[in-house]
N, C-alpha and C positions, 0 to 999 in steps of 0.2 A: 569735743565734749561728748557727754556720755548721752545716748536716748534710752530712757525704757516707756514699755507698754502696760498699764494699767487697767483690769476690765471694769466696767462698773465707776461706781463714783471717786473723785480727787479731791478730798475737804480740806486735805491739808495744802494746797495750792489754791485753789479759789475758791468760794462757797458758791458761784457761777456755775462751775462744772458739774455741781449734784445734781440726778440724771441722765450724764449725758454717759458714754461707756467707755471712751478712750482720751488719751491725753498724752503730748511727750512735752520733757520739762529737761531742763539741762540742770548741771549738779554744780558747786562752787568750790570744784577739789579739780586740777588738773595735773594727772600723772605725778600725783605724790605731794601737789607743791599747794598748800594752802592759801585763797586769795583771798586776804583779807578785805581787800576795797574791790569795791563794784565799779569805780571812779578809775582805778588805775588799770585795767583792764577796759576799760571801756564796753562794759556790756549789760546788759539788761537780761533778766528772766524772759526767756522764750517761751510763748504759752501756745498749743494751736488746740482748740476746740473743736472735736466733732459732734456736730449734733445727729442724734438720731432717733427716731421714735421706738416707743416701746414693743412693738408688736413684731419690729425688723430685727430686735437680737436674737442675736445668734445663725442670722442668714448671712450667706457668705456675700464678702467684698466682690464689688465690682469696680475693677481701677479705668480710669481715663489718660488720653493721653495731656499733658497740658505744657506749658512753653515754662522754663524753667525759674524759679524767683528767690531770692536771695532773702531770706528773714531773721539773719543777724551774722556774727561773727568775731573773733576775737584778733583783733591786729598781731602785725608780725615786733617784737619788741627785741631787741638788739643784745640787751641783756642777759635774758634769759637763754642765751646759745651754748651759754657753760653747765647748762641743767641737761642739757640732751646727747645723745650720744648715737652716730652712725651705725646701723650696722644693715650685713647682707639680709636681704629679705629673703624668707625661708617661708616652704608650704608645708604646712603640718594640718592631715585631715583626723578627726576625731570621731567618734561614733560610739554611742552605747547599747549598738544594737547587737543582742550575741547570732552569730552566723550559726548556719543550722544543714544538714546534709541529706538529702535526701532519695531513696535508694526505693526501687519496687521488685517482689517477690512474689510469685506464684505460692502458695501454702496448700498446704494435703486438702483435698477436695474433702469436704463436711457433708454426709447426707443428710438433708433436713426434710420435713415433710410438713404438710398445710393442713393444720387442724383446724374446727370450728368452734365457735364461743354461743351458748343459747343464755340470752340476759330477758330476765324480768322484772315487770316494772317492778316497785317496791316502796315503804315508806308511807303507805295507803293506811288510816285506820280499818279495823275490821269492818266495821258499818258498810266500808266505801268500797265497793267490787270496780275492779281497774279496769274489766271488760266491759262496762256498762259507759257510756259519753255520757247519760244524763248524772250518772251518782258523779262521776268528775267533775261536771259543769255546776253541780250543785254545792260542793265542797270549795271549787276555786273561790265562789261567790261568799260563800260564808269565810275565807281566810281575807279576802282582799276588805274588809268591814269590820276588822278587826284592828285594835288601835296599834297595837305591837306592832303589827305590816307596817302601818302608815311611818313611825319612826326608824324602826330599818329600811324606810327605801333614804327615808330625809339621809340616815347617815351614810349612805350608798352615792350618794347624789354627792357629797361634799369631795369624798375620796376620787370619786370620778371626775369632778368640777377641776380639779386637781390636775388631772392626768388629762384632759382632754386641754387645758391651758396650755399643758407643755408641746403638746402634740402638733397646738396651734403656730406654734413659735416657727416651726419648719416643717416645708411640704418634703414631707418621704418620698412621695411621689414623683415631685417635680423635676422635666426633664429640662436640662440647661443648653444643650444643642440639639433641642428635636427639628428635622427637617435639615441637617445641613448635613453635608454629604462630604467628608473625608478625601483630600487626596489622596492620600494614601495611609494604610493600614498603622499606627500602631504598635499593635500587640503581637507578641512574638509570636509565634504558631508553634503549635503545637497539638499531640493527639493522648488520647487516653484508652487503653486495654479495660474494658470493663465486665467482661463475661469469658470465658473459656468452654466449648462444646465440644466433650471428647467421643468419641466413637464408644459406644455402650459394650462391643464388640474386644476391644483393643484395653481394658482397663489393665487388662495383664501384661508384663512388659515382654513377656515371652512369646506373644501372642504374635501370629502374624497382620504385618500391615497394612494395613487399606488406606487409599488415598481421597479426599474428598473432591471427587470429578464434577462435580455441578451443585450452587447453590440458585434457590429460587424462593422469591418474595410473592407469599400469595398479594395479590393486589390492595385490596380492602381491607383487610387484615397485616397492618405492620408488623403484631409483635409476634407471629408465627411464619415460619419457613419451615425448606424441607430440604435436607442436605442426600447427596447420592454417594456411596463410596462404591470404589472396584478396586481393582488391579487390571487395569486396561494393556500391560503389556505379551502379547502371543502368548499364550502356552506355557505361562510363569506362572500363573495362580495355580496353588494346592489344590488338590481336591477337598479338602476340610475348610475353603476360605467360605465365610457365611458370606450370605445374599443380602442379608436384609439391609434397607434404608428406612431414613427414619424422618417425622417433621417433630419439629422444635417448639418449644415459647419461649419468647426471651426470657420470660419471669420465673422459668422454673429449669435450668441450665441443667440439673441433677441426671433427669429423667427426659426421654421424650414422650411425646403426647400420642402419635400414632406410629407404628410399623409399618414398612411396607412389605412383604416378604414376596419377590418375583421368582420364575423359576431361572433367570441370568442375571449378573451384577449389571445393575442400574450404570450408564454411562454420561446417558444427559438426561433432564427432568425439565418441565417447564408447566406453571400451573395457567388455568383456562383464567382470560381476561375478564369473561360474559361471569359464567362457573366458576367460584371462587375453591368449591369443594371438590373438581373432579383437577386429575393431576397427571400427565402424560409424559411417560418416560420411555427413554431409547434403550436399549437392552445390548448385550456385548452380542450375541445370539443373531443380532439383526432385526428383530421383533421390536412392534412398537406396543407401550402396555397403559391403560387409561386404569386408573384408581379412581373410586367415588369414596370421599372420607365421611359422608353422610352414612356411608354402610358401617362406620366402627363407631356411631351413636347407639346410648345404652336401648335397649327393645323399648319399642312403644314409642318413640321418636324419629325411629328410621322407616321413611316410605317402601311400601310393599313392594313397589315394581325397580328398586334400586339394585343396583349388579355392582358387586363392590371390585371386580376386575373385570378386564376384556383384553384380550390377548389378538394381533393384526394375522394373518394366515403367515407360515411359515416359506411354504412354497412361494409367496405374492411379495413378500416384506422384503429385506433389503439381505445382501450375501457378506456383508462387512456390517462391523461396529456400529451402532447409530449416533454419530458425534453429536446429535444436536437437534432439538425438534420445537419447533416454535409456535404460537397458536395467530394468525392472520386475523385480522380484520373482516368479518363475515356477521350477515345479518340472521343465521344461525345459529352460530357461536359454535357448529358441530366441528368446524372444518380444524384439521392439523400438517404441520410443512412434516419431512422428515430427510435429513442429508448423511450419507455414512461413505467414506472411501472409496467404493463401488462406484461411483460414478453418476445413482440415479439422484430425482429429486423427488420426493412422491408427497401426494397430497391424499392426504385420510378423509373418512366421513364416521366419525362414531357411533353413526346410526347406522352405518353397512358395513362394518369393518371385516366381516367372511366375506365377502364379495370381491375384497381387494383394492387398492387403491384408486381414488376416482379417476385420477391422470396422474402422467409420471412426465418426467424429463432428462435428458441425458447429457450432462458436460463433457464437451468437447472443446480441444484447441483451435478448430477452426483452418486448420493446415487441409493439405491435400486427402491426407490420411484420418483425416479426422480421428486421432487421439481422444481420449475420453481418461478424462482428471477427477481426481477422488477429492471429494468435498470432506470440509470439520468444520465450517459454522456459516450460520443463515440468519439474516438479518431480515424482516418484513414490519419494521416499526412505521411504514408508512401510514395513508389514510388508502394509498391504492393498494388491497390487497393484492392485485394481479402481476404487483411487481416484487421480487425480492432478492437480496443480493447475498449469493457464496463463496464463501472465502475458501479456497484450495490447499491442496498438499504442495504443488508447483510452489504457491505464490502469488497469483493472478486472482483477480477478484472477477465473477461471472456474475453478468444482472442477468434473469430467468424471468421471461413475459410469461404468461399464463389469460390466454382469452377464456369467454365464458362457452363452455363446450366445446373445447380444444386442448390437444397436447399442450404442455407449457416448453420453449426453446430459449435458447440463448441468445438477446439481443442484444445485447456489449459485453466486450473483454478491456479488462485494465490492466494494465501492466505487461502488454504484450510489446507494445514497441518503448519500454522499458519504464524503471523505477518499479519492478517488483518487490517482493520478500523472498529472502535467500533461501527461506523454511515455510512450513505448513503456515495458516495465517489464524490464529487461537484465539483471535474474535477481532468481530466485525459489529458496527453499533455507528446509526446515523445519529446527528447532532441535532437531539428535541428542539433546539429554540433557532438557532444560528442558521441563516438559508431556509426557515422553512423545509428542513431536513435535504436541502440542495447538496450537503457535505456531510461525509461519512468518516467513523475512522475506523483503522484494522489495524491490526497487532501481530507482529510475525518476530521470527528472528531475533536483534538485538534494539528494533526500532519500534517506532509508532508513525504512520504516517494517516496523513488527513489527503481524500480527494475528494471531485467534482463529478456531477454525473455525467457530464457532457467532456469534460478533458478524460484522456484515457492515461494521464501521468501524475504522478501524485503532486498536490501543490505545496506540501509541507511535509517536512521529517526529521524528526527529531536526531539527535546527537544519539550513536552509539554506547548503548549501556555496557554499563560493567558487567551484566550478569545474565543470559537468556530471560526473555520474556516469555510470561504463559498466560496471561490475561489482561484484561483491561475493560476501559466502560467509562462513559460519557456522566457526570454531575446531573443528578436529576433538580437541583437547585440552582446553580449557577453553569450554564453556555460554557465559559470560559475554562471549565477545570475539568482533567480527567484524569484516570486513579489508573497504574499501573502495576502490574506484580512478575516477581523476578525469581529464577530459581534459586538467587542466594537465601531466599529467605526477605528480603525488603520490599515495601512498598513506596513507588515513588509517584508523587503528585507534582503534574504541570500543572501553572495556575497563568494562561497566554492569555489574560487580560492586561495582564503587570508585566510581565517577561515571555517573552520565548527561545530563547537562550540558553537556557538550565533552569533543573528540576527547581520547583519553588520548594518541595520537601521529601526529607526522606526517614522512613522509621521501618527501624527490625522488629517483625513482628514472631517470625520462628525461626528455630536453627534448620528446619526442611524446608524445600522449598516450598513455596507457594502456588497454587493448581486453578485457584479459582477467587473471584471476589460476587458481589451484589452488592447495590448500594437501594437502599430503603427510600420512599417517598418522599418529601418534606420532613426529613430528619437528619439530624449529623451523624449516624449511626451506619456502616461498613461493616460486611461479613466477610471474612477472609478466610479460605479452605488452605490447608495447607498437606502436605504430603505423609504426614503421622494418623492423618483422620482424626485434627482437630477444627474447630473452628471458633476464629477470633472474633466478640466484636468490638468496635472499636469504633471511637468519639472521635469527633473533628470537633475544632472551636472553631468560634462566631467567623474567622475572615475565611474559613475552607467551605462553610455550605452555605452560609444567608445568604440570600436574596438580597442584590442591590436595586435599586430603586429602577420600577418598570420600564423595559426597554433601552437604559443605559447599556449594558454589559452586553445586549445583544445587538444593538446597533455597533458597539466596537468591533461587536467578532466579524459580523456579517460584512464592513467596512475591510476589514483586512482579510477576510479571506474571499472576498469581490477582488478585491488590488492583487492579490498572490496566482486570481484565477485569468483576470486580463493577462498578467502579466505573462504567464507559465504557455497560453495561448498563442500570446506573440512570439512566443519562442519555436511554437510546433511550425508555426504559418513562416517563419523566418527557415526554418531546416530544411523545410518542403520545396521554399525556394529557391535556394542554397541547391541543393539535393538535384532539382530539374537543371539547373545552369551548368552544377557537373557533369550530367549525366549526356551532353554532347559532346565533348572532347574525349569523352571516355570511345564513345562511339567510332569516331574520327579513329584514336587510334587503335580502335580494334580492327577496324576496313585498312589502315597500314598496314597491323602488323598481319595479316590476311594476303594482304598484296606481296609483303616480301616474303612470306614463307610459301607464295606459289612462284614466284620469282626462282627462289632460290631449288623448289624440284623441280622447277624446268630445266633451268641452267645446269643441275645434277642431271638427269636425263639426256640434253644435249651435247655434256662432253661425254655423256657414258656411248651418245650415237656415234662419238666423230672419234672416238679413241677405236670402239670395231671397225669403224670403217677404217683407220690408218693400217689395223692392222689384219684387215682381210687383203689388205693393199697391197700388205707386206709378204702376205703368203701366195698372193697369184705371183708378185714377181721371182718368190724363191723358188713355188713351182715350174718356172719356165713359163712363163706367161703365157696362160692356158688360154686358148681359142672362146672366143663366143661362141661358136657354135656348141660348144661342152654346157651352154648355161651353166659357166661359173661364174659370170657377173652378166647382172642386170643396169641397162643405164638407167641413173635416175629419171623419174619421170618428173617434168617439169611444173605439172600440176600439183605432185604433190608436194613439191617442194613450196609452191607459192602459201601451201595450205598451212604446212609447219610456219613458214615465217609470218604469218597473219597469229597465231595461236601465241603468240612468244609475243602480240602485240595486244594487251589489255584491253579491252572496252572501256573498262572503269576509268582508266588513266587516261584525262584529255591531255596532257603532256607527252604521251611516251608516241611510240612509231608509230602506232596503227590507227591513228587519225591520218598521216599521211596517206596512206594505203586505201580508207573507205572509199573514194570515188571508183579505185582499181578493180576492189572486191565484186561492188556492182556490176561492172561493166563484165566482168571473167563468170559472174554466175547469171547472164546472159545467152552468154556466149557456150556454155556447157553442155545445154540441151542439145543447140546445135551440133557440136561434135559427137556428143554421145551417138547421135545419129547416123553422121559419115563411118563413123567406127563401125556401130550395127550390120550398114549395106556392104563394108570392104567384108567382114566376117561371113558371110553369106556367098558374097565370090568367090571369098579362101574354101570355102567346106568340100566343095566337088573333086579341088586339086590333092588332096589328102596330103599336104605334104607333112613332113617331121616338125617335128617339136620345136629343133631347135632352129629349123629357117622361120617359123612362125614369131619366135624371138627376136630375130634379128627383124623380121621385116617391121614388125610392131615398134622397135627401138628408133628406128630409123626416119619415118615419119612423126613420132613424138618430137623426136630432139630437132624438128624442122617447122614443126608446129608456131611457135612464136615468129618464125621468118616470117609468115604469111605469103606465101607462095602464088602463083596464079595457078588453076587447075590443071593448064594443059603441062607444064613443068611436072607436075607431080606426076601427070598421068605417063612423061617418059619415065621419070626415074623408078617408076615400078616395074614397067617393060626391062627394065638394063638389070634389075634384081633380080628378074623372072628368069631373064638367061641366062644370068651367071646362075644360077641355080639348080639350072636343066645341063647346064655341062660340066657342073662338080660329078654325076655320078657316070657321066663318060671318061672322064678321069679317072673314077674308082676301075673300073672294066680293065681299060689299057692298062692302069698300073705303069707309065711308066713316067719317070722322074719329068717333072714339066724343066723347060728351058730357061737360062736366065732371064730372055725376054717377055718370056710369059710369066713369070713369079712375077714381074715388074708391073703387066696387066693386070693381074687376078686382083680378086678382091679384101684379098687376105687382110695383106699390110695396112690396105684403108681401113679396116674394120677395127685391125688391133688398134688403131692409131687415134679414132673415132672413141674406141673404150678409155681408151690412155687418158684422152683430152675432156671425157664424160668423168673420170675417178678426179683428174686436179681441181675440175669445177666443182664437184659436189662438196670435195674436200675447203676449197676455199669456201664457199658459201656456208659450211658449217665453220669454218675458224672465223668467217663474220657475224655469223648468229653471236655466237659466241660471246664473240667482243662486246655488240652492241647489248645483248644483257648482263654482260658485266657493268657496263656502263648505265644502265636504268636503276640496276641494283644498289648503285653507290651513288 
């Protein structure tokens, strides 16, 4: 059966219902077939009454849940099956709403101008002067005493009695979910273009272009900024390219409000926190330039002792570009940072600026060489002015301590034992709410990454963009969201309360690319510089900037990037231990490979000794094996041999031979002095005999190679007697000349000598093919 809705009263169903506003009623027609009896359907008129008071129409239903009840019904009748007819169920959606397209357009810039309107009072009889309160107050009294008043207020009252009845029915006002708090969002996102600020310069399309390198939100003042254009690339800007920068109102896009005219193109700006009027900008020159905008008030409003520019010493100021100059925290309000590629960091006083800067500082790598890295942006949004952080050309971010009457240095590097930026870092901005500014983010390259002041690694990084990044900046409303800009021309917003994962949004804002943003105080409102020297602004709706309810959103962030900062920690503290556990075996085998590559030029060396020796071998016995007496061979001496085979024996190696040998060693450099000594006194008894050269040879060989026998004295003392004379009768042989007899060749001492050297070359030779051996054998 059918239901309909009826507002207001049903007479013709019960005279009950008059009053009440709603009603459903079923009908006595089903699908074509007229029921004549109430009796043979078995069913009754279904009535349900709502009651409800008069004051509540028209406020909206509020449904409950309740347990389901059955309040009537028409039986199933067997009959009637020849009246209906099967068919496939089909979805058919209907709608009378017409669809509509909608498209946005830039249109020809219109110049308007703010005229004033002078209104006076009027409607006054002559009698009554409008400047006089008494002749007013005097005339109110005489109209309100009047009877005609008194009837047009009655009829005023009735119209109004009227209108305020309906007003009463529903509260406009009234909020149906105040204090409950959304899971989640909603409403779609989205942004809106509202303002277009073109370069005053540039309206020519022929004109050369300027880019907008810095915008800046005076503090107290929302609906005024001040925008900076150059041509920041070497030695590319025209000589015709104008200087001038310019500040804004938002309310009047047309025109700017002030000029700045420097004598170099403005690079970075930033206005005083304390000083809402004086305005300091970085110059391509190296100069830093302070503006007082109190000085371009009309005469008679501007203070006598006001200096509408001041320009830093040229010689003292920086020798590169000024990227970026910031105003610190200072119970003066004089003080200014200033960081430009050069390297320095210098800190200004605008009450001494011919004087030079108060203290300076110098970025360094921190290597042996100490390297010195050119800066492009400074962050000092702390409450500690003494600290603030520089973002690099490298990559690396540099925290710069500054005590009070001291140089300022560099107290930490980030990104040195890695997770740098591949590129310059085009800004740097701590996080207002989240950590108590414990977390920072920078913007380099194709990324965005967030760190800690205490970890030197970044703890989050976003996903690789499609397009270079050239700026960015933290939500001054909501912890959770920060605004990115890219050279295609788009801006992309993270919102890492909801996701961090991918962009929560993305919108084209110009066909150049994008140079620069600022994001306004407590307002949905973004300034976007783009590469033509225009600037956009641009609306966020309700879920990009409100405020969620205190301390939510920042207790989320602060939670997760606490858990990202333990976490990223235990990873450094796990590498380092990692790192020490390998760095033994590493050791280990560097002392091998040490030990065989002296291994192996010993063993190079020792066959190089034992191959001249085979073949000096080779040439006494082609010569006719030449006499010792000729000192053509020396016997080895047996000390030194003992020396070479100790040398071929490692220290380092408790395994190899020359553990064997230490107790030998001892004992042999004991005994050394001692011989050194017997040598000395024979040397002293030889001197008087003046003999030759070459019996000094022999006698010296002869004792050595008996040396190890250990002999008792008086033995030795013949065998030097039986040398002595064969000695004295070789040159009685020379005299006579004449051939000795076979029996005496058989005596002489020839044969023993040769025979003596014979048996001195196979030994030395053998003891070198054992060396030999046995460091092949250690070797392998």
């Amino acid at each position: 059966f059918f239901f309909f809705f009826k507002q207001k009263t049903a007479y013709e169903i019960l005279s009950g219902l008059v009053g009440s506003e709603m009603c459903i009623r079923d009908r006595r027609r089903v699908h074509g077939i007229q029921l004549n009896s109430a009796e043979e359907l078995m069913i009754d008129d279904i009535v349900i009454i709502y009651d409800k008071q008069r004051k509540n129409f028209g406020r909206p239903f509020v449904n409950q849940r309740e347990e389901n009840k059955s309040v009537g019904g028409i039986p199933h009748i067997e009959d009637r099956k020849n009246f209906y007819t099967a068919k496939n169920p089909k979805s058919i959606t209907l709608t009378n709403i017409p669809e509509f397209s909608e498209h946005g357009i830039n249109t020809d810039r219109v110049a308007t101008t703010s005229k004033g309107m002078h209104h006076e009072v009027g409607g006054w009889p002559k009698s009554v002067d409008p400047t006089e309160a008494n002749d007013i107050r005097k005339e109110k009294k005489k109209r309100e005493k009047a009877l005609d008043f008194v009837d047009a207020q009655i009829k005023l009252l009735d119209s109004a009695g009227a209108q305020m009845r309906e007003n009463n029915h529903i509260d406009l006002f009234e909020e149906y979910f105040d204090g409950e708090i959304p899971d989640q969002s909603t409403e779609s996102l989205h942004t809106k273009s509202l303002r277009l600020f073109k370069d005053p310069k540039q309206r020519d399309s022929n004109s050369e272009k300027r880019i907008v390198s810095r915008i800046s939100i005076i503090p107290e003042v929302p609906y005024r900024f001040a925008a900076a254009y150059a041509m920041p690339k070497f030695q590319k800007a025209p000589s015709t390219l104008p200087l001038e920068s310019y500040v804004w109102d938002l309310n009047s896009p047309n025109e700017p409000t002030n000029t700045i005219l420097p004598t170099s193109s403005i690079i970075s700006l930033a206005f005083s926190t304390k000083f809402n009027d004086i305005l300091a900008a970085g110059m391509y020159n190296g100069q830093v330039l302070f503006w007082d905008l109190r000085a371009d008030k009309p005469q008679g409003q501007t203070p006598a002792d006001i200096e509408r520019i001041k320009y830093t010493d040229a010689e003292k100021s920086h020798y590169d570009s000024v990227f970026d100059v910031v105003w610190p925290n200072s119970k003066t309000g004089t003080e200014c940072i200033s960081v430009a590629p050069d390297g320095k960091v210098l800190w200004w006083d605008t009450r001494s600026l011919q004087q030079g800067p108060v203290t300076s500082a110098i970025l360094t790598d921190g290597s042996a060489g100490d390297r010195v890295i050119g800066a492009t942006r400074i962050d000092n949004s702390t409450e500690v002015s003494q600290k603030c952080l520089v973002g690099t050309e490298q990559g690396y971010v540099m925290q710069v301590t500054r005590k009070q009457g001291t140089k300022g240095e560099v107290s930490s590097r980030f990104g040195m034992e890695g997770g740098k930026h591949h590129g310059p870092i085009f800004a740097i901005q701590r996080n207002p709410a989240a950590g108590a500014g414990k977390f920072f983010l920078t913007v380099g390259d194709w990324t965005a990454k967030i760190w800690a002041d205490d970890l030197k690694v970044p703890l989050i990084t976003t996903r690789y963009h499609d397009a270079y990044l050239t700026d960015g900046c933290w939500s001054n409303s909501r912890p959770g969201i920060f605004f990115l800009t890219r050279m295609d021309g788009w801006i992309d917003i993270w919102d890492y309360y909801y996701r961090q994962n991918e962009v929560c949004y993305s919108q084209k804002i110009s066909d150049y690319p994008l140079t620069c943003l600022a994001v306004k105080s407590k307002s949905p409102d973004i300034l976007i510089g783009d590469a033509s020297g225009s600037v956009t602004l641009l609306q966020l709706c309700k879920s990009l900037w409100e405020p969620m309810p205190k301390g939510l959103e920042e207790g989320v962030l602060r939670t997760m990037f606490e858990r990202e900062y333990s976490r990223e920690k235990s990873l450094v503290m796990a590498k380092k231990a990692a790192d020490k556990k390998d760095a033994k075996p590493k050791e280990a085998k560097q002392t091998l490979e040490k030990k065989k590559t002296i291994v192996e030029n010993k063993l190079q060396t020792l066959e190089k000794e034992f191959f001249n020796l085979v073949k000096k071998h080779q040439d006494q016995l082609e010569g006719g094996e030449a006499s010792p007496e000729k000192g053509e061979h020396k016997s080895p001496d047996k000390k030194e041999e003992k020396k070479d085979e100790d040398e071929y024996n490692f220290e380092g190696d408790d395994n190899g031979p020359g553990t064997e040998k230490k107790e030998e060693k001892k004992t042999e450099a004991k005994k050394e002095p001692e011989e050194k000594k017997v040598e000395e006194k024979k040397a002293e008894e030889k001197k008087p005999d003046e003999k030759k050269p070459d019996e000094k040879k022999v006698e010296e060989k002869k004792p050595e190679e008996k040396k190890p026998e250990e002999k008792a004295p008086e033995e030795k003392k013949q065998e030097e007697k039986k040398v002595e004379e064969i000695k004295k009768e070789e040159p009685k042989k020379e005299e006579k000349k004449e051939p000795a007899s076979p029996e005496v060749k058989q005596n002489s001492p020839e044969p023993a000598a040769k025979a003596e050297v014979k048996k001195n070359q196979h030994s030395q030779q053998n003891q070198a093919h054992n060396n030999i051996q046995k460091l092949s054998l250690i070797h392998n």
